[in-house]
N, C-alpha and C positions, 0 to 999 in steps of 0.2 A: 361589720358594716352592713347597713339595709342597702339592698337596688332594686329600685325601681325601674322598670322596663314596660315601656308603652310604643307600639307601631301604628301607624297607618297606611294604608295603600291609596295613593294617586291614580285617578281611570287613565294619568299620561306623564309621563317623566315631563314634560317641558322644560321650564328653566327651574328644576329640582335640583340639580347642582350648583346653580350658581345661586340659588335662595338660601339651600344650605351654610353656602360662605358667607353672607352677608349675617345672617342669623350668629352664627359661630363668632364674627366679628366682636359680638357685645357680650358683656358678662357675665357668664347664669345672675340669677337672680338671687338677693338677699333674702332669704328663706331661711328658717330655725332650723337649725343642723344641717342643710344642707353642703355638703365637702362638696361635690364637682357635680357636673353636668356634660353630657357630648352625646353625639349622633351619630348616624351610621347612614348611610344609602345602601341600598339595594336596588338596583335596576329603579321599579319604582315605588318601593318601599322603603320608606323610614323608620330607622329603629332609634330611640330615643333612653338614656339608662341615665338614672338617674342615684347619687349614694348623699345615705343621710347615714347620721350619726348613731341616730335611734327608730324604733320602727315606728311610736307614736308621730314623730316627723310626719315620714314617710306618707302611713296611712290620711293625714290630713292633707298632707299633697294631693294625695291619690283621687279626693272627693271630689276637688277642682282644681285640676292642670290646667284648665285653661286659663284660671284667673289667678292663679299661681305663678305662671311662667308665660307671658308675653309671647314667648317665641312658638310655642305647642297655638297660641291662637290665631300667629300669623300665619305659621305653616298650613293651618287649615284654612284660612281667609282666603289663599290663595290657589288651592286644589280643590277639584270635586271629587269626595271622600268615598269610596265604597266600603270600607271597613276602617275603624278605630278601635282598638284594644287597648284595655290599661290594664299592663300587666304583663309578666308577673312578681309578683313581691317574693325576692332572696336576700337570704344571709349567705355573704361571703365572708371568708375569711383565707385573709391572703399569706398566713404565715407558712414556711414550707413548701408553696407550690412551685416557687424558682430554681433551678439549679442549673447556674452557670448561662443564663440565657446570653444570648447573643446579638450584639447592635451590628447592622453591616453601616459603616459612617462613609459617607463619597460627598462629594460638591453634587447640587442639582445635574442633571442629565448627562450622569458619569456612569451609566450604564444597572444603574440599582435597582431598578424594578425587575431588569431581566434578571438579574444573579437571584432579588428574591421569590421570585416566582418560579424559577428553577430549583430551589435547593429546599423551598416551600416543599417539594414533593417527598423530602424524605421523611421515613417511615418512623424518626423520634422525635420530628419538630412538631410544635404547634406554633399557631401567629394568630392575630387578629383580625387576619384576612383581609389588613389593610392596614396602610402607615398612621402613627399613631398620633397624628397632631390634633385629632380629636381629643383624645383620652390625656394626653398632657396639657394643652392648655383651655380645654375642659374644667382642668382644678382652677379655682377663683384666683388661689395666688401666684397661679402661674400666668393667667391670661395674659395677653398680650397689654390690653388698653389698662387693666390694672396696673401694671407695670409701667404703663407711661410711654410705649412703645418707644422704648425706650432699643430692644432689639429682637429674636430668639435664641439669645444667649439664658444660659442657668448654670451657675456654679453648685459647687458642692454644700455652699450656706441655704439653698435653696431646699435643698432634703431634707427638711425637717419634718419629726417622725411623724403627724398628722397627714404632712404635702405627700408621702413615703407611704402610705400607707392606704389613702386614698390612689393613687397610682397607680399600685399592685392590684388594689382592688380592680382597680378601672379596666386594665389589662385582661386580669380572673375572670372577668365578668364578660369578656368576649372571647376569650381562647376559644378556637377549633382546630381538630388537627385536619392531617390531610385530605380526610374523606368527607368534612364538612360537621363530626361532629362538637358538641359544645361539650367543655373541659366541665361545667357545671352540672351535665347531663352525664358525664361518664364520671365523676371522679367517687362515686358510692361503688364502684365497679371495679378502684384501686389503680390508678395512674400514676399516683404518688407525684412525687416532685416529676416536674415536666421540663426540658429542655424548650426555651421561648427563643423566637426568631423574631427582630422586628428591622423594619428601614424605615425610618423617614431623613431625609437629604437635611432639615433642619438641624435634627442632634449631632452634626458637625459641630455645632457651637455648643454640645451640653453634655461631653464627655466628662467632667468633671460631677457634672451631677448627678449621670446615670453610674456613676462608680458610687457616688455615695448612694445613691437608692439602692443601688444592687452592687456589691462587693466583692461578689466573684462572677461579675459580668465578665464576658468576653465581648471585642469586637474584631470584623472585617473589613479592613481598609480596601476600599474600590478607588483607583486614582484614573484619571484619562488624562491624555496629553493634551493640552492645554489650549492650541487651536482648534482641534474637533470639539473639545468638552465646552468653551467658550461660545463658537460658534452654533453650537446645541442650545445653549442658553439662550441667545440673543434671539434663535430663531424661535423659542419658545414665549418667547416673550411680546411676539408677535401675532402667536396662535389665539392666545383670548381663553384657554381654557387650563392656564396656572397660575390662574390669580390666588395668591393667598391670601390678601389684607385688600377687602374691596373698594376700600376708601382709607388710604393713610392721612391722617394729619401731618400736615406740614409738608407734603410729599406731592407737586404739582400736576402730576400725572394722576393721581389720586391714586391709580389700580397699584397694587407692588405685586409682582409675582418671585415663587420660591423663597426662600431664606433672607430674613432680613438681620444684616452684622450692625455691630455696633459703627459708627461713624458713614451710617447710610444718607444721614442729611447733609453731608456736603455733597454726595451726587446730588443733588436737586437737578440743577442746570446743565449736568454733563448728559453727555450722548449713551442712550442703550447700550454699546459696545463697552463703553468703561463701565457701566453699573454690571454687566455680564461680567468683565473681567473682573470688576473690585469682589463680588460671590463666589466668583471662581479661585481665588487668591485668599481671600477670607476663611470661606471653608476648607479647604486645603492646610492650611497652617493653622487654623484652630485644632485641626485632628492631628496634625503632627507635634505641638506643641500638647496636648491632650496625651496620646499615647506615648512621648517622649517620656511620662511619667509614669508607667507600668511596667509590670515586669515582662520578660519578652514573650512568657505561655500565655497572656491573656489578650494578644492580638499577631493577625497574621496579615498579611496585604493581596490584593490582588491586581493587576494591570488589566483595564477594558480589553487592551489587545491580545494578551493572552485568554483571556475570557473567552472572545471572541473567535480565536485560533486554535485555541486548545482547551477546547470548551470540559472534554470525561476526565483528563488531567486535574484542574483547576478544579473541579466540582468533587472528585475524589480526595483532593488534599482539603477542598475545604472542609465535607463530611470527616474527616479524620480526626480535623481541627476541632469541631464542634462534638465530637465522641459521637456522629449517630449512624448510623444506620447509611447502606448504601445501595441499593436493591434494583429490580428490574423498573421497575415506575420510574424509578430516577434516572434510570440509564437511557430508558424511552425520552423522558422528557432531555436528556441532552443532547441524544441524535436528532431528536427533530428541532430544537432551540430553533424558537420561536421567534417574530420582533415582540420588542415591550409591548403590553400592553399601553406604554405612553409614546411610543413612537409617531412622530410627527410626518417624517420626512426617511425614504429608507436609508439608510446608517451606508459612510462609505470613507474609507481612510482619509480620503481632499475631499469632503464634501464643502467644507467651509470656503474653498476657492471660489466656489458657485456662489455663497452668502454675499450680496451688496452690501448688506451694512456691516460685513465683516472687516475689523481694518489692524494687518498684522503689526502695523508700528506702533498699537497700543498696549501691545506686549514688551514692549521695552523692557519693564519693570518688571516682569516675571519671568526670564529668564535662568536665573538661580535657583527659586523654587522650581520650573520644569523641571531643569536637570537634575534634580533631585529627587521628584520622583517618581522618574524615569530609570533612575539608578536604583531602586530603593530596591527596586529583587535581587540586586548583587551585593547590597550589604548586609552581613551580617548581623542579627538582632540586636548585639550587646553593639554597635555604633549607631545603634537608631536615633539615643538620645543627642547627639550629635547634630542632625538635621534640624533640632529645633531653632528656630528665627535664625533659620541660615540666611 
């Protein structure tokens, strides 16, 4: 597959992120071969990759991006440009470069950016240097509004070998390891197949799909208890900067932040706190009902509180888990464990009691799931299948 890769620099971030989401919102553009489209930020550089099918594509993109792709003309309309680059034009090829990568799956602000920016540091990952709802619904048939917004759910009918293959690429095409360099730039140098690390809170709902794109995927279940992980939601929801869908159809509020499940449009009219809880409850049991169907070597779990508490522990079993590497870097970055980089508010076992719009009698109904998994480090692998649609 051809990629195309074009940047600009901005003389000012301004509202560059929140341009980028509205942009991301609509569907690349119907274009002759073109497989996917997605972005990147950088402080205040944009990086922009583009895969076609053929290089003849490609190179006629290349002559006008701007009248090509809509979005490359808004993005410019709205910054003063100090530098534009198109370029450079690669052949990826995505066969071979996986082995055994690894999803870490959690509900929204169940602690997943800290685990992945931690374990980021060992010495056989690489990642994208960032979660990857660019590079999946980047591909046209996976888009959101293609779909019908309908959710960010994707089953395993979804992997089919074009959607599969565009994906890997999409991934290939920005791997860096830990010291920032690109997997494209080192792989004549012999990297061979590379151990992939990725998170994003969506693929809660698309564990079925990344088993079929990747078949000896592994994942890491991140779960938080239910009052703090909820109460993280709500308050996030408030902050103004997780928005994912900046304008949903149908959806009165217009903004949706985080994960959108299926049977989102009967919250229309309900309060913040239940659309936190229905995300929190939703992703939850789509990754236990997801992992209920693997064997027990291909996912291992972790609790925020142990995370939290027993940070060299949990980050030692999980490098174990993952076959890589465990070294000084990494043991530096767990004594000092840092807050997320998405951190709102600083993290505290009863923050939620502080929360106004938090309100615990809407927990009724998730009761059984908590205790579940909250239990889930005491069970045994081989009853895991057990917990599904407890």
């Amino acid at each position: 597959m051809e990629v195309l890769t074009f940047q600009f620099t901005a003389t000012t971030a301004g509202r560059l992120t929140s341009l980028l989401k509205e942009i991301a919102s609509q569907p690349p553009p119907k274009y002759a071969n073109l497989c996917a489209r997605h972005f990147k930020q950088e402080k205040q550089t944009i990086w922009g990759r583009y895969l076609f099918r053929d290089l003849v594509s490609l190179e006629e993109f290349a002559c006008d991006p701007f009248g090509a792709d809509p979005a490359i003309a808004e993005l410019r309309s709205h910054f003063a440009v100090t530098d534009f680059v198109v370029g450079p034009m690669e052949r990826v090829v995505e066969s071979g470069v996986f082995d055994r990568p690894v999803f870490i799956v959690s509900a929204p602000r169940a602690g997943s950016t800290l685990l992945y920016e931690t374990l980021s540091k060992a010495p056989d990952l690489w990642t994208i240097g960032d979660e990857s709802h660019c590079v999946i619904e980047g591909i046209s048939k996976l888009h959101l509004a293609v779909r019908g917004f309908y959710s960010h759910c994707l089953a395993a009918q979804d992997a089919d070998p074009e959607t599969v293959r565009a994906l890997q690429v999409g991934f290939t095409a920005n791997l860096r390891d830990r010291t920032g360099r690109r997997y494209l730039n080192a792989k004549n140098s012999g990297p061979g197949p590379i151990r992939f690390l990725e998170k994003t809170p969506k693929n809660a709902l698309r564990i079925p799909f990344l088993c079929a794109a990747f078949p000896d995927a592994r994942f890491i279940f991140l779960h938080r208890e239910a009052r703090q992980n909820i109460s993280s939601i709500l308050e996030a929801w408030g902050h103004g900067g997780f928005i994912s869908i900046p304008d949903l159809p149908g959806w009165t509020r217009h903004r949706w932040c985080f994960l959108l499940p299926p049977g989102w449009r009967a919250l229309d009219n309900k309060s913040l706190m239940e659309v936190a809880a229905f995300q929190w409850e939703r992703a939850n049991q789509s990754i236990l009902d997801g992992l209920a169907l693997l064997p027990a070597d291909r996912w291992c779990e972790v609790d925020y509180e142990e995370l939290i508490s027993e940070p060299m522990d949990v980050v030692q079993r999980l490098c174990a888990f993952m076959d890589v590497g465990f070294d000084e870097r990494v043991c530096d970055a767990v004594r000092c464990l840092p807050l997320s980089a998405t951190t709102v508010t600083v993290p505290s076992a009863d923050k939620w009691r502080a929360n106004p719009e938090f309100r615990e009698d809407k927990l009724a109904g998730l009761t059984s799931l908590n205790k579940s998994l909250q239990a889930l480090r005491m069970i045994p692998k081989s009853g895991f299948s057990n917990l599904a649609r407890s």
